[in-house]
C-alpha positions in Angstrom: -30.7 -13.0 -2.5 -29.7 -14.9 0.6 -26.6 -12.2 1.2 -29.1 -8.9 0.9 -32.9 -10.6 1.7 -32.0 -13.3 4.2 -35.0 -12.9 6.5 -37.4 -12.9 3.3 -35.4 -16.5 2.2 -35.2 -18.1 5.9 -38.9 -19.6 5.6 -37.6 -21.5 2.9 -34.4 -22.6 4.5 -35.7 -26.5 4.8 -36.8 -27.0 1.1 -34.3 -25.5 0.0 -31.6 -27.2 2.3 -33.3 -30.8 1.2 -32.9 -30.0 -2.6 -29.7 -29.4 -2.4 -29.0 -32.7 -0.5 -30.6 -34.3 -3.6 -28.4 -32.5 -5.9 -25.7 -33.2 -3.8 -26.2 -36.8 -4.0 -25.6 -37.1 -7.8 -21.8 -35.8 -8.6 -22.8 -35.1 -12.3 -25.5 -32.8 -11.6 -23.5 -29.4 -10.2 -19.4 -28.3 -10.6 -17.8 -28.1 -7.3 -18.2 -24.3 -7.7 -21.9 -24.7 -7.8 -21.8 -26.7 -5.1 -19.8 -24.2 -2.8 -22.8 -21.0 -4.0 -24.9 -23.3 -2.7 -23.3 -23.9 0.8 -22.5 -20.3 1.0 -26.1 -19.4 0.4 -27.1 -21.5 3.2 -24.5 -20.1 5.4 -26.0 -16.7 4.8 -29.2 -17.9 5.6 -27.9 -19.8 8.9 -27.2 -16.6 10.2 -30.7 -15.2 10.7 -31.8 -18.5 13.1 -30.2 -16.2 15.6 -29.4 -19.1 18.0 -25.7 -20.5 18.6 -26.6 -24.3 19.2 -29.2 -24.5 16.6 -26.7 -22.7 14.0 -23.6 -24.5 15.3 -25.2 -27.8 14.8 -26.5 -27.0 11.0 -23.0 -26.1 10.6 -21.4 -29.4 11.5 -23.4 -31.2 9.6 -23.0 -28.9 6.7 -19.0 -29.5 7.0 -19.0 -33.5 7.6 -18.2 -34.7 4.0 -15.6 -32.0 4.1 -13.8 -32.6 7.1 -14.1 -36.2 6.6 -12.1 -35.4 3.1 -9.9 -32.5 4.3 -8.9 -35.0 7.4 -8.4 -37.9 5.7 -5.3 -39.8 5.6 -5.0 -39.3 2.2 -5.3 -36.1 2.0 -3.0 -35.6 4.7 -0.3 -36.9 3.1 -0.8 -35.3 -0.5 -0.7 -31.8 1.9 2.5 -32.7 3.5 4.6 -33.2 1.1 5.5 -31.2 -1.8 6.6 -33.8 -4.6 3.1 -35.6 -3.5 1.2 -32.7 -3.7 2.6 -32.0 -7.4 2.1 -35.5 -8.3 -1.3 -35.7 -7.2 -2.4 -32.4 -9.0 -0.9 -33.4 -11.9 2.4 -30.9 -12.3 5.1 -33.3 -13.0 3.1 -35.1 -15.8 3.9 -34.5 -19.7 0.8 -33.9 -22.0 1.4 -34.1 -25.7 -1.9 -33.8 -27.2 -3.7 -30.5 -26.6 -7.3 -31.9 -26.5 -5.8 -35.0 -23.8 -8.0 -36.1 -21.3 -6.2 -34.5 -17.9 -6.8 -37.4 -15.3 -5.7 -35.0 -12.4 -8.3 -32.6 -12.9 -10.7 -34.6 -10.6 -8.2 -34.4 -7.9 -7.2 -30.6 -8.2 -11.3 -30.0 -8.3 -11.6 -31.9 -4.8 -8.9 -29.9 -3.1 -10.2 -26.7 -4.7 -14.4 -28.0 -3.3 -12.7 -28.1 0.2 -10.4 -25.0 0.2 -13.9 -23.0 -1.2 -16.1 -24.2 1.3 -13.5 -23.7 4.0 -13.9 -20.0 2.8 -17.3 -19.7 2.3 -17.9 -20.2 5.8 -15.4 -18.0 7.6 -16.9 -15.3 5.4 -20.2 -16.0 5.8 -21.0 -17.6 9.4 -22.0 -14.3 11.9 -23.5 -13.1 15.5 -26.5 -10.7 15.0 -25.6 -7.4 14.8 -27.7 -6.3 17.7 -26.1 -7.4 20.8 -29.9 -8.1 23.0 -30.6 -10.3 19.8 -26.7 -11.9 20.6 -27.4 -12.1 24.1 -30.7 -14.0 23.9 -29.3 -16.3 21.3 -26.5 -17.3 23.0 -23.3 -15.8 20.9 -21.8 -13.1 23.8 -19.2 -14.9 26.3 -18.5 -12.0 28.3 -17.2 -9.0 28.2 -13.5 -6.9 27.8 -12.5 -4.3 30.6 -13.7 -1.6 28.9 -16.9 -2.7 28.2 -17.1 -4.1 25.0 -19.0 -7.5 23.9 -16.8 -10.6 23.6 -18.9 -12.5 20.8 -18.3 -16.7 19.8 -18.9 -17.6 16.5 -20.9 -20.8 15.8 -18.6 -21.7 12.7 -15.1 -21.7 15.4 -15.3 -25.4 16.5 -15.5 -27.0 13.0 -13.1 -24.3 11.5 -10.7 -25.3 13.6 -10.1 -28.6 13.2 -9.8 -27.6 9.6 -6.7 -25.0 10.6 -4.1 -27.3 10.9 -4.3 -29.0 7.5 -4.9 -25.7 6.1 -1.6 -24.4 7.1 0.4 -27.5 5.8 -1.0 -26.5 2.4 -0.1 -23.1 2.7 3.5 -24.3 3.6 3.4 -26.7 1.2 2.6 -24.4 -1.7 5.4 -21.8 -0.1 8.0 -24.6 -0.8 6.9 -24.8 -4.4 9.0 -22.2 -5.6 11.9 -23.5 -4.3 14.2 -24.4 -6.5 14.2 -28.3 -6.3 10.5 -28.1 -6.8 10.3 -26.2 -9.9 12.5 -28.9 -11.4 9.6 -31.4 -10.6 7.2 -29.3 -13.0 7.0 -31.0 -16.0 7.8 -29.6 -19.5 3.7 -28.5 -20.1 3.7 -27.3 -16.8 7.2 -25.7 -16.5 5.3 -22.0 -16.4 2.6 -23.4 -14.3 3.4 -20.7 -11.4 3.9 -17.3 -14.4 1.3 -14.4 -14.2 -1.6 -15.4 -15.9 -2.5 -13.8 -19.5 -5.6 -12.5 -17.8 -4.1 -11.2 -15.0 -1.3 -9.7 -16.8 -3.6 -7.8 -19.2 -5.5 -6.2 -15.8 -1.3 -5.2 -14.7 -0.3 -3.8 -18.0 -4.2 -2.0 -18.2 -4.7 -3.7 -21.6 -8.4 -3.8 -22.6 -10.5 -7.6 -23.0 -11.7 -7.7 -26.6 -16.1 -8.5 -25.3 -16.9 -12.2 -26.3 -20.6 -11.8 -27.9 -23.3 -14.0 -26.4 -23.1 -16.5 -29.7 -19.4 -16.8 -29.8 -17.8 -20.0 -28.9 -16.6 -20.5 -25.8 -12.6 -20.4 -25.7 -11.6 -23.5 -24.3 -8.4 -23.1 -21.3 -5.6 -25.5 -22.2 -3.9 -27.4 -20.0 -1.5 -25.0 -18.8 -3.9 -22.2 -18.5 -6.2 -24.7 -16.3 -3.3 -25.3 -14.2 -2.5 -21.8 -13.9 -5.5 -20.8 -12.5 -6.0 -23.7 -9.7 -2.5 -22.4 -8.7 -3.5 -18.8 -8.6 -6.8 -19.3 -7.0 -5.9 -21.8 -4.5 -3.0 -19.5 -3.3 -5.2 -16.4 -2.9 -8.0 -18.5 -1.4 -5.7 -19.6 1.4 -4.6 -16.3 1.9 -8.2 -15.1 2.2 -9.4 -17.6 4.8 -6.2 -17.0 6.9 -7.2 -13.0 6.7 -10.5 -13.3 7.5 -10.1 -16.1 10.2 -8.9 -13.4 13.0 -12.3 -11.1 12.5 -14.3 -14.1 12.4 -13.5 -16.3 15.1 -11.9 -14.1 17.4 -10.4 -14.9 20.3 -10.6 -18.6 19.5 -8.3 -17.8 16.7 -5.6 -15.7 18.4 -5.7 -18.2 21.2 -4.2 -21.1 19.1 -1.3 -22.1 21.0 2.1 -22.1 19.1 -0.2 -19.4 16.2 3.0 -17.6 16.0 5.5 -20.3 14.9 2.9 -21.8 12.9 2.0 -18.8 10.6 6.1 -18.4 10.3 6.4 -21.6 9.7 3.1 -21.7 7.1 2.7 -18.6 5.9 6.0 -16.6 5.9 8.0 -19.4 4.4 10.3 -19.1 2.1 9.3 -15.6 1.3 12.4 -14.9 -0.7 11.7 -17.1 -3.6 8.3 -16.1 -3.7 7.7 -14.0 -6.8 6.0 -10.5 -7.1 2.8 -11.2 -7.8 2.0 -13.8 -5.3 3.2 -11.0 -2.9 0.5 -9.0 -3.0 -2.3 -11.5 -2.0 -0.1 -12.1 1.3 -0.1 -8.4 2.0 -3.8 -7.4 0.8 -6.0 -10.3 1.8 -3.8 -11.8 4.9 -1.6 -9.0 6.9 -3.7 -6.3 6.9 -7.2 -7.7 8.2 -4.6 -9.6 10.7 -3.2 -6.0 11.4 -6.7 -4.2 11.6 -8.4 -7.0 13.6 -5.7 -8.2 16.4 -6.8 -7.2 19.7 -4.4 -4.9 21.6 -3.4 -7.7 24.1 -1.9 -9.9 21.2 0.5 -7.3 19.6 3.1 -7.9 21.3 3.1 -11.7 21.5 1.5 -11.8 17.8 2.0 -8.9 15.4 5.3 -7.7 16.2 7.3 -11.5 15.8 5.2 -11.7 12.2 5.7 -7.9 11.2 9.5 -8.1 12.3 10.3 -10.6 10.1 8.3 -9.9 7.1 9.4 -5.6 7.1 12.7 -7.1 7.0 12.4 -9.1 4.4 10.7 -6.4 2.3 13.6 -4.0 2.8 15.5 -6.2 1.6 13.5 -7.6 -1.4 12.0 -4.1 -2.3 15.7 -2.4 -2.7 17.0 -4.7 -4.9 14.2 -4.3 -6.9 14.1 -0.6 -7.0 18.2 -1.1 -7.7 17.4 -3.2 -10.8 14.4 -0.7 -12.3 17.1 2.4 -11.6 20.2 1.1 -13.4 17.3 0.0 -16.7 16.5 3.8 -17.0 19.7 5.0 -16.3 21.1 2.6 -18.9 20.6 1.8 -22.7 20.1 -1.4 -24.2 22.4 -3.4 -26.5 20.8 -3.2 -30.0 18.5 -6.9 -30.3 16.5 -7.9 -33.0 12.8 -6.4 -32.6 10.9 -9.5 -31.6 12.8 -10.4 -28.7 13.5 -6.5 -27.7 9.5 -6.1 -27.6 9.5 -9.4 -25.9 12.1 -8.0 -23.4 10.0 -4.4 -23.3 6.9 -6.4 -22.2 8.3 -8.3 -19.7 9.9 -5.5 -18.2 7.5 -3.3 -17.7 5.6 -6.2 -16.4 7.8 -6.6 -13.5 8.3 -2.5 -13.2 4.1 -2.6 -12.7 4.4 -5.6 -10.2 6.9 -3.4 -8.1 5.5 -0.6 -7.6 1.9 -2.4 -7.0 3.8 -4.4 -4.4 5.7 -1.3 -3.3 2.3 0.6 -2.3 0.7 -2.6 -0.5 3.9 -2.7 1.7 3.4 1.2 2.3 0.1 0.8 3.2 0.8 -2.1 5.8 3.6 -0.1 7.0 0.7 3.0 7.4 -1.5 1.2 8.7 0.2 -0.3 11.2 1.8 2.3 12.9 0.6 6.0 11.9 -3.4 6.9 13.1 -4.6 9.6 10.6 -6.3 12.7 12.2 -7.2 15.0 9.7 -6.9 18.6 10.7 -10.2 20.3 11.4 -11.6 23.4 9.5 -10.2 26.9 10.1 -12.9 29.7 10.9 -13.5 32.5 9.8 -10.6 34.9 10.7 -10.5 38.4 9.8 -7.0 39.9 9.1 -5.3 42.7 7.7 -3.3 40.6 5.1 -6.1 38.2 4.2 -4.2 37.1 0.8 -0.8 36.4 2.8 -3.1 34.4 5.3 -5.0 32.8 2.6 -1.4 31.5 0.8 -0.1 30.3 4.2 -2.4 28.4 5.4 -2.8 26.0 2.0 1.1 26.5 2.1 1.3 25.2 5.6 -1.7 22.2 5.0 1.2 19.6 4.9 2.1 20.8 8.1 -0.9 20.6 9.5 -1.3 17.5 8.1 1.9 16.0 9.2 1.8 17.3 13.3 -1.3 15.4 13.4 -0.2 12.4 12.5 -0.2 10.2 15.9 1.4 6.8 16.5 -1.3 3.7 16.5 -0.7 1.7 20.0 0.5 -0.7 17.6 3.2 1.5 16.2 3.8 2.1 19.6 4.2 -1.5 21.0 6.3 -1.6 17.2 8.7 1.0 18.3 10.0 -0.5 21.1 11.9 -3.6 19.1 14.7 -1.1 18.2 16.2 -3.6 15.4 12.1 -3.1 13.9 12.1 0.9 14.0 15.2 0.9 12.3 13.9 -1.5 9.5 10.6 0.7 9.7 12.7 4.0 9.4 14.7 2.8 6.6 11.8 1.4 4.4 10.3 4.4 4.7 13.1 6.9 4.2 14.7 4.6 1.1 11.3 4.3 -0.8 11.4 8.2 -1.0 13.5 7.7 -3.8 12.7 5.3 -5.4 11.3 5.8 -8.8 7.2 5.8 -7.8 6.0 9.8 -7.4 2.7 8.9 -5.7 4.3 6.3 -2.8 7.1 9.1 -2.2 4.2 12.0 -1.8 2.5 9.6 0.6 5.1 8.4 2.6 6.3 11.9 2.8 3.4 13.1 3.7 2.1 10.6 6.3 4.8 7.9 7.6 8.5 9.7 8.0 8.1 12.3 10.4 5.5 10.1 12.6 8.3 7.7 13.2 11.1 10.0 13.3 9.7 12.6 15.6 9.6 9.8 18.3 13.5 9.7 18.8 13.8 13.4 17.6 14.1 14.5 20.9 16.7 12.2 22.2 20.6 11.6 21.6 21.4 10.0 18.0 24.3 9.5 16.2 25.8 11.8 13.6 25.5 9.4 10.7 22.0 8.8 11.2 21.3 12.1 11.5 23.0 12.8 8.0 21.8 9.8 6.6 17.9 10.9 7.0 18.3 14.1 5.9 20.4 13.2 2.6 17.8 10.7 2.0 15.2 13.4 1.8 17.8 15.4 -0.4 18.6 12.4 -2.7 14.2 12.3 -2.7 14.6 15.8 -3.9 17.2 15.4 -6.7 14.7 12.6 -8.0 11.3 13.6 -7.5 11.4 17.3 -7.0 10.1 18.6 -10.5 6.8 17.4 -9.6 5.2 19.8 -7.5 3.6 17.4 -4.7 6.5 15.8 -3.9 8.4 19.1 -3.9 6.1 20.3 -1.4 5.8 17.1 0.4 9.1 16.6 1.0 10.3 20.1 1.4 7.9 20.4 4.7 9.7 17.5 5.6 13.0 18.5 5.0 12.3 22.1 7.3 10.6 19.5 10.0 14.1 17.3 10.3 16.2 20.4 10.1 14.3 22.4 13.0 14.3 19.6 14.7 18.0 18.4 14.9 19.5 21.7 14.4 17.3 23.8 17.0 15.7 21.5 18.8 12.5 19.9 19.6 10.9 22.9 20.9 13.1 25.3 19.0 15.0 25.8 22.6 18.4 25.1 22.9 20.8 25.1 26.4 23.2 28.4 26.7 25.9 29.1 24.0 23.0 28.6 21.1 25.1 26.2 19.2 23.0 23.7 16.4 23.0 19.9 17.9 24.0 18.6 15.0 26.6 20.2 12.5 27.0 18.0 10.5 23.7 18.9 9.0 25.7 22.2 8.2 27.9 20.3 6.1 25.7 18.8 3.9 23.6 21.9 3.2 27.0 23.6 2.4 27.4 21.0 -0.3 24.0 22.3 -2.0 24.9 23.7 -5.9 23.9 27.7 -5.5 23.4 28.1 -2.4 24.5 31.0 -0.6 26.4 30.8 3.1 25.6 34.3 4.5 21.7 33.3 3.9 22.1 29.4 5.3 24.2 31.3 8.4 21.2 33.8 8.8 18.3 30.9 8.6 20.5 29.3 10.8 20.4 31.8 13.5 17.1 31.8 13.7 16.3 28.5 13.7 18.7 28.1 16.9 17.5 31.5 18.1 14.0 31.6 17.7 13.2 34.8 19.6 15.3 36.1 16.3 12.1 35.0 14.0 10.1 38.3 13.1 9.2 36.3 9.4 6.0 34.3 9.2 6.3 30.7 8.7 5.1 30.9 4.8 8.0 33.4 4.3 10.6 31.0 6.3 9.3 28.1 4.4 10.2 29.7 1.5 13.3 30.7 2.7 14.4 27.6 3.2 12.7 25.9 0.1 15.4 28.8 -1.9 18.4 27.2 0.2 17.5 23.7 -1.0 16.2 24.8 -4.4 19.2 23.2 -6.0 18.8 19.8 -5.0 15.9 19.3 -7.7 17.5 18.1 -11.1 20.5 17.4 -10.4 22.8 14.5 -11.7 24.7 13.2 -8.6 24.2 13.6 -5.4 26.1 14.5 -2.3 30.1 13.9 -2.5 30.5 12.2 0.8 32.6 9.9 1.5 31.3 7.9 4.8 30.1 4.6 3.9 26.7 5.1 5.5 25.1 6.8 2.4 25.2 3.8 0.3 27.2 4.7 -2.9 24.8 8.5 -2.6 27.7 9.5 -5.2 31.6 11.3 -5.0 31.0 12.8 -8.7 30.2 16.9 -7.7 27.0 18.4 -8.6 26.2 18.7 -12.2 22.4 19.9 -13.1 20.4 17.9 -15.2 16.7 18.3 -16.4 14.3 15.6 -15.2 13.7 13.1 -18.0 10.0 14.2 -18.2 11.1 17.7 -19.1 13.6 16.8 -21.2 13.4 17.8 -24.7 10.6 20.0 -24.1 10.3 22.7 -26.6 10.2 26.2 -24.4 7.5 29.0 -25.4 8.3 32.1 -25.5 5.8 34.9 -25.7 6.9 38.3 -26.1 4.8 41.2 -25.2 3.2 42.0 -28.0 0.9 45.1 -29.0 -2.7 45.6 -28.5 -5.3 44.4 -31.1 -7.3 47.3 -30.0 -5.9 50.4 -28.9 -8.3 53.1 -27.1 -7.2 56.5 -28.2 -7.4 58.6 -24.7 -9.6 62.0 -24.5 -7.3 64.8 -24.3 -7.4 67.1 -21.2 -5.9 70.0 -22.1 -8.4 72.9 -21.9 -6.7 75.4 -24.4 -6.6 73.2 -27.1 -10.3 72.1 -26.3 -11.2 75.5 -26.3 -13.4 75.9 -29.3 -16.0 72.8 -27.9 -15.9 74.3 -25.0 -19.0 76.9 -25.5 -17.0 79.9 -23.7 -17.0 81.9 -27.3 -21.1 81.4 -27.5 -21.2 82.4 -24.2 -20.2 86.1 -24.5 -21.7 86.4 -28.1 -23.5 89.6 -28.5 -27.0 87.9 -29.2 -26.6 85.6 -25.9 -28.7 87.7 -23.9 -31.4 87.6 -26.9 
């Protein structure tokens, strides 16, 4: 009511901001989570006094018992360290009794009370929307060069006193899963930090059996209790830090030393950090960051955080992908059934926790650097061929598609940290084959050529050359029975190969030799293709005044000359180290797994149910129905 009908509420703002110092005053009366709704509510309501002193000062006073908690000395020190922080929650102690009283629980509920009101008021505490309502109450502090309103927000002050122990937690509970902590967990708690039985149904897509309205209520244990102040505290942090760059602006991405401290906080330890507490730091943190930074702060901001956490992700996400290929490639030993469903479970547990973390790093990636312009609607265009023109132009969409793709201006400011574009262009190009149809389609589709067409033009070596275009190749070989990807990434393949065999513009200087050969080579090593063809497509691709074919008919052209990439069991026999193990075996073909054992129909022409017996037309044998004989009969003229 207070989010959606505020201005019907506000006249009620006092009593109801007196009540709830009543309630407030007795601890057994609401749960911390009550308490926070309630704080929240007011927040909302806050928002419609539509002046910044009055609302800054209701908002002080609102966060006094919290900071005077949060700041305490105490508190301070449980933050800081670690092995105090696990002690005062309760982790390292051993519960034997199931229905034990947990004596920590008080403390774990008074860290959660701050970290939720915390939250509550970044997400809630606004300017008015109209700016002449913003003006008049005292929110806009000038103005950027182009125009735009530079806004305050009455919540900024308070907030950020608040930051700094905020940060130490979110360090602190980075170092948790570090190996000399998780040998401070306690037997009860040893799987304290595991995916959650709820949250591992929602991965899986297992269906909650509905509790009726009479049932008893399932009471958590201990470790389940514990599980979820982990869980919830982390993606509560997470959320604040995300929503803390929208909400207070520049006061936020003015913080001196921001940088180091977010490294230092934030993107600790990120290689012992498991899966699933990946995703929150990707969803709920990066990307508003990403989306809210003001240009003037990507450089000194964005591109320090971004660099390190892309190259961590490479990293992380190919081992990953390395461990899910060899499991289908390979059988398993024979177990006994329990623990090989136990086994079965678990890993497709983690096979769902990769590829959910796979696309959230895809996204970022998209985000960050490619701005999406969708094509805009052909008229009406009358042709001679209007099938043929029909056919290309869906043919050609991903073309269309793909040229209007434009770098972001922080893709730009991204691109010039060469050691980042190369981690950029090898996330991308890598994660084309790895075992996830939809991310490859995508980044296909909407990430590779945007960053490659920016060098394109230039001079680049030979083995990056090769090593693109094989990638796209080895994409084939995996994902080419399905028919997106095979049209994704064969409008790809033609956009490389145009571009670094004849150029940019299709223009090349006299002697109209391809700038890179060595391209030649690995189409020569192709199963079934056919030289004279790959010579002619060739030649026209350096030559383009030679091209009398539409583009539909030379994409399909060239989709014939890489038709035998698709199914295949190894991959290209070269021997330079920069293909990473691509294969020396020769081509062998192979049936994608999905179409393997597939019974083939066969239908053979086979007759008409109903066959239409055809009026003869010869006249002579017609001749008697004809009426010629009646015509000359004597008594005709009767």
């Amino acid at each position: 009511m207070c989010r959606d009908y505020s201005e019907f509420v506000l006249p009620c703002f006092d009593m109801l901001y007196t009540q709830m110092k009543k309630l407030f005053a007795n601890e057994l009366l609401l749960t911390q989570m009550e308490k926070c709704a309630l704080m929240e509510a007011l927040v909302l309501l806050s928002n419609q006094f539509k002046d910044y002193s009055k609302q800054k000062a209701f908002l002080e006073e609102l966060l006094a018992p919290i900071s005077a908690h949060w700041l305490s000395e105490e508190m301070r020190s449980v933050l800081w360290d670690p092995a105090s922080f696990l002690a005062f929650v309760g982790a390292d102690q051993v519960i034997s009794e199931p229905a034990a009283e947990d004596q920590m629980g008080i403390n774990r509920s008074k860290v959660s009370f701050c970290v939720c009101t915390i939250l509550g008021v970044v997400k809630r505490a606004r300017w008015p929307a109209d700016l002449e309502e913003a003006k008049a109450g005292g929110f806009v502090v000038g103005y950027t060069p182009a125009g735009a309103p530079i806004y305050r927000n009455p919540c900024a002050e308070p907030l950020l006193a608040l930051l700094p122990n905020l940060l130490t937690l979110v360090r602190t509970h980075s170092s948790l899963f570090l190996p000399e902590n998780l040998a401070r967990l306690s037997e009860t708690f040893s799987r304290a930090y595991d995916v959650m039985d709820v949250e591992r149904n929602v991965i899986l897509a297992i269906t909650q059996p509905s509790m009726d309205m009479y049932d008893s209520p399932v009471y958590k244990s201990a470790l389940e209790r514990m599980q979820g102040f982990f869980c919830t505290l982390y993606d509560n942090c997470y959320h604040i830090l995300g929503n803390a760059g929208p909400a207070l602006l520049q006061d936020f991405y003015t913080i001196e030393g921001l940088v180091e401290q977010l490294i230092g906080s934030a993107l600790l330890h990120l290689e012992h950090i498991p899966d699933h507490r990946l995703r929150p730091l990707l969803r709920v943190f990066m990307k508003p960051l990403v989306m809210s930074c003001p240009p003037e702060y990507h450089d000194s901001l964005l591109c320090p955080l971004l660099s390190l956490l892309f190259s961590h992700l490479l990293q992380r996400l190919n081992l990953r992908w390395q461990v899910i290929n060899q499991r289908t490639s390979t059988c398993g030993s024979e177990e006994d059934e329990g623990s090989e469903e136990n086994q079965v479970t678990q890993e497709m547990l983690e096979d769902r926790l990769v590829r959910l973390a796979t696309r959230e790093v895809m996204d970022l990636l998209a985000m960050s650097c490619i701005s999406r312009k969708l094509p805009e609607p052909a008229g009406n265009k009358e042709d001679a061929d209007g099938d043929e023109e029909m056919m290309a132009t869906d043919s050609s969409q991903l073309n269309v598609s793909q040229s209007a793709d434009e770098l972001t201006e922080l893709g730009k400011c991204l691109l010039k940290n060469e050691d980042l574009y190369m981690t950029l262009l090898a996330l991308s190009f890598n994660s084309l084959s790895w075992r996830d149809t939809s991310n490859c389609q995508r980044v296909a589709t909407q990430v590779c050529w945007g960053l490659l067409r920016q060098v394109v033009g230039g001079s680049l070596l030979p083995e990056a050359v090769t090593w693109v275009y094989v990638s796209v190749l080895k994409a084939l070989q995996m994902h080419g029975q399905h028919d997106g990807c095979n049209a994704a990434l064969t409008q790809l393949a033609l956009l490389i190969y145009d571009a670094l065999v004849g150029g940019i513009t299709g223009q090349l200087y006299a002697g109209s030799r391809p700038r890179y050969a060595e391209l030649r080579a690995v189409m020569n090593q192709i199963p079934n293709i056919h030289p004279e063809q790959l010579e002619q497509f060739d030649q026209r691709t350096v030559n383009p005044s030679l091209q009398k074919v539409g583009e539909k008919k030379r994409k399909d052209q060239f989709k014939k000359l890489i038709a035998g990439t698709v199914g295949v069991k190894h991959c290209f026999g070269y021997s330079s180290s920069f293909l990473n193990n691509f294969g020396t075996s020769p081509w062998s073909p192979q049936k994608p797994l999905g179409q393997q054992f597939k019974k083939e129909v066969h239908i053979r022409n086979l007759p008409s149910l109903f066959k239409k017996v055809k009026p003869s037309k010869d006249i002579v044998v017609n001749s008697e129905n004809a009426g010629l004989v009646s015509l000359f009969a004597p008594g005709h003229d009767d």
